[in-house]
KOLRO-348200 format. One line per field, with one value per residue (C-alpha): x, y, z; residue in three letters; chain. Coordinates in steps of 0.25 Angstrom, whole numbers, plus 5000, padded with zeros to 4 digits. Layout:
residues N
c1 <- [X,...]
c2 <- [Y,...]
c3 <- [Z,...]
aa <- [ALA,...]
ch <- [A,...]
***
This chain:
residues 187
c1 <- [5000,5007,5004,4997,4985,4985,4972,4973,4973,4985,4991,4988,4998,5010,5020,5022,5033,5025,5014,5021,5028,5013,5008,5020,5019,5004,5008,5017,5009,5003,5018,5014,5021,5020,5020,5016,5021,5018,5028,5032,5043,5038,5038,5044,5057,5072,5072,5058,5062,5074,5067,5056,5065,5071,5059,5054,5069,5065,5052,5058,5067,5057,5051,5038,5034,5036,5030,5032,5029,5039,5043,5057,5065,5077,5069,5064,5077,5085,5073,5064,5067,5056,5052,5040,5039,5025,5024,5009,5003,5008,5019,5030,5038,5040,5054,5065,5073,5086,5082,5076,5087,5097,5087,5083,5097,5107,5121,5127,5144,5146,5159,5162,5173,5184,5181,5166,5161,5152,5148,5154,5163,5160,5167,5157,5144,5139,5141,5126,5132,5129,5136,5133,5127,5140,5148,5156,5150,5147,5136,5136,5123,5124,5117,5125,5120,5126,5139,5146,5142,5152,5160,5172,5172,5165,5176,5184,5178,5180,5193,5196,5189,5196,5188,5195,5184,5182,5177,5166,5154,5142,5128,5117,5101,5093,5080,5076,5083,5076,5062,5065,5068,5056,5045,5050,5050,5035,5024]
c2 <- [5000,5014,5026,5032,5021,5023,5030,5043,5039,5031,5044,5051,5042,5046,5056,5069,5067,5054,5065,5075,5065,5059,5073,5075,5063,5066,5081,5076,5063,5072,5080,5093,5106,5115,5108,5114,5110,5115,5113,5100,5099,5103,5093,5082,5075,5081,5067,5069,5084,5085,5071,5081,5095,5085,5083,5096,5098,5089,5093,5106,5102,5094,5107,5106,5121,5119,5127,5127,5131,5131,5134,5128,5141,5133,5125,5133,5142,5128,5124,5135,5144,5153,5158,5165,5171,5170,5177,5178,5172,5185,5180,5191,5187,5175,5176,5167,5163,5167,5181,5183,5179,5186,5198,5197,5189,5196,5190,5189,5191,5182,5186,5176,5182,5178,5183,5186,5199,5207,5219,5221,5233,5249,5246,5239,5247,5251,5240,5231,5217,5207,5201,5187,5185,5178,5189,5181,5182,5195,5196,5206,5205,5210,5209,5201,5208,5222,5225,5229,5221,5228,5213,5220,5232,5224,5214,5226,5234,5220,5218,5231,5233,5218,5208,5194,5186,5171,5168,5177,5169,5174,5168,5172,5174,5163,5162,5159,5172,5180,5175,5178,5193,5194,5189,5197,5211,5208,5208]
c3 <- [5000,4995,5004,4993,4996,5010,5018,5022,5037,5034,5028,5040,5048,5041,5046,5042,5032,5026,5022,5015,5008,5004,4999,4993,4986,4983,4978,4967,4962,4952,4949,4950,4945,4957,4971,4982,4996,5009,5019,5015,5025,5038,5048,5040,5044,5038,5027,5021,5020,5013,5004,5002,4998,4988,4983,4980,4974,4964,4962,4959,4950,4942,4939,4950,4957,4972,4980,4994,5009,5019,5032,5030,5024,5021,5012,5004,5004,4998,4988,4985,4973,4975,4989,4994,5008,5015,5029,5038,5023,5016,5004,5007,4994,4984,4976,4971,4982,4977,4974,4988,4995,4987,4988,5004,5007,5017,5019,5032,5036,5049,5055,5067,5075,5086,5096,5101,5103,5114,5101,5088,5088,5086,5072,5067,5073,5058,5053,5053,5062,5072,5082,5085,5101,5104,5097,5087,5074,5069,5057,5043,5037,5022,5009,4999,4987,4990,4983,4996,5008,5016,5022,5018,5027,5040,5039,5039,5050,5060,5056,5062,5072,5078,5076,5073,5064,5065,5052,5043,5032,5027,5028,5018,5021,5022,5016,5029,5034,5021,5025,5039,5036,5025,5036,5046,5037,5033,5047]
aa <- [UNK,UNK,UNK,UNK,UNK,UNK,UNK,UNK,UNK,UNK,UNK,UNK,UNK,UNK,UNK,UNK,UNK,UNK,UNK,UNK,UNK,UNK,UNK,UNK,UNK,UNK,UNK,UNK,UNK,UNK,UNK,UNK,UNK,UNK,UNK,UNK,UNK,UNK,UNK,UNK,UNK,UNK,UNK,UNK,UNK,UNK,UNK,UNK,UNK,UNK,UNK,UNK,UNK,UNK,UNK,UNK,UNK,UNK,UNK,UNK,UNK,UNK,UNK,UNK,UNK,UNK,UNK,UNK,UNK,UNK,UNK,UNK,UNK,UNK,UNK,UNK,UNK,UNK,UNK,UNK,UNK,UNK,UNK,UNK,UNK,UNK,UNK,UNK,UNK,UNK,UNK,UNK,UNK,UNK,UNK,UNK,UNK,UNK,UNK,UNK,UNK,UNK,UNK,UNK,UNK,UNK,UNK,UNK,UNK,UNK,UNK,UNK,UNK,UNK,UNK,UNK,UNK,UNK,UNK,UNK,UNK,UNK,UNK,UNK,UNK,UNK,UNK,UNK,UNK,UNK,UNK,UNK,UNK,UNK,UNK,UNK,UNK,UNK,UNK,UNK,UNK,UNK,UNK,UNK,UNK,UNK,UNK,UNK,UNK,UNK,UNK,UNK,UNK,UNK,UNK,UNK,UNK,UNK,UNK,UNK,UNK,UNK,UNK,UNK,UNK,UNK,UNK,UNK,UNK,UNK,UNK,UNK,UNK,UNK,UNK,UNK,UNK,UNK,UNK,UNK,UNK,UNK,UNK,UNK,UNK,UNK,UNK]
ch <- [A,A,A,A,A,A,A,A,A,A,A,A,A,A,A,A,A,A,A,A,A,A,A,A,A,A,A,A,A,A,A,A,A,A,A,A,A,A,A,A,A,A,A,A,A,A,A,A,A,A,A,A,A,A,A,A,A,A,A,A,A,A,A,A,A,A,A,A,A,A,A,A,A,A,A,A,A,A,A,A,A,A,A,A,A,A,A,A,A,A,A,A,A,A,A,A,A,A,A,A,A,A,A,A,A,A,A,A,A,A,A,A,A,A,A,A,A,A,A,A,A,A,A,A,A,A,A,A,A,A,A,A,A,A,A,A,A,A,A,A,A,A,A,A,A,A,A,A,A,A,A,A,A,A,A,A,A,A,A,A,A,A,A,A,A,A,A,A,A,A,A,A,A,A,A,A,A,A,A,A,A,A,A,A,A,A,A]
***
């Protein structure tokens, strides 16, 4: 007996991952050309949801229109191409990934130095930084599409005003951070 013939009652019995693989299953018997799918990984164990992201991988590729809902943001950052913000049921934007995060995307300098400090120095006081709780990383946000970004002058500025640096990398906004800031500006 397939799991197709089984009674609904029986259906009922299976877990939470069994089901969305069943209505999964039941959306694509008929091979459609736009897919909708509602949260199809909450609540689902680590296995069946990277078995399922591979799955819309592939139905992406074969051509098919997803279109998705999700409260994972790190999900649709790594497979959506198109990303649409809703906030209290209001669509605040619907645009190409890449060029929202190249448009709303911020760069940030983390400098981690040698040794910790209470308050950053009177030499940097116009310059727009933040010193880690513990005092030892010292944070440059700047936008990576301006010409000047001003990475030379900082480093500059703290090598003259004594500070020993540990090591220095970059981190680039999430879509994550980018939906956080865009929620946040609208009430």
């Amino acid at each position: 007996m397939s799991l197709w013939d089984k009674k609904d009652s029986e259906l009922m019995s299976l877990s939470g991952g069994m089901k969305r693989r069943v209505l999964i299953g039941k959306a694509l018997v008929h091979e459609p050309t736009v897919l909708f799918l509602d949260e199809p990984t909450a609540g689902v164990d680590v296995e069946l949801r990277k078995d399922m992201w591979e799955l819309v991988r592939r139905l992406r590729e074969s051509g098919v229109t997803i279109i998705l809902t999700t409260h994972y943001i790190e999900e649709a950052e790594a497979i959506a191409d198109r990303v649409g913000v809703i906030n209290h049921g209001q669509l605040l934007l619907v645009e190409d990934k890449r060029a929202l995060m190249h448009k709303l995307g911020k760069r940030q300098l983390i400098i981690e130095l040698q040794t910790p400090l209470s308050a950053l120095p009177s030499a940097l006081d116009s310059w727009a930084l933040d010193l880690s709780a513990e005092g030892t990383h010292v944070t440059y946000t700047y936008d990576p599409h301006k010409t000047h970004t001003g990475i030379d002058e900082l480093l500059q500025v703290i090598r003259d005003a004594g500070l020993l640096l540990k090591d220095i990398h970059t981190t680039q906004s999430s879509l994550e951070d980018i939906f956080v800031s865009l929620v946040k500006a609208k009430p």
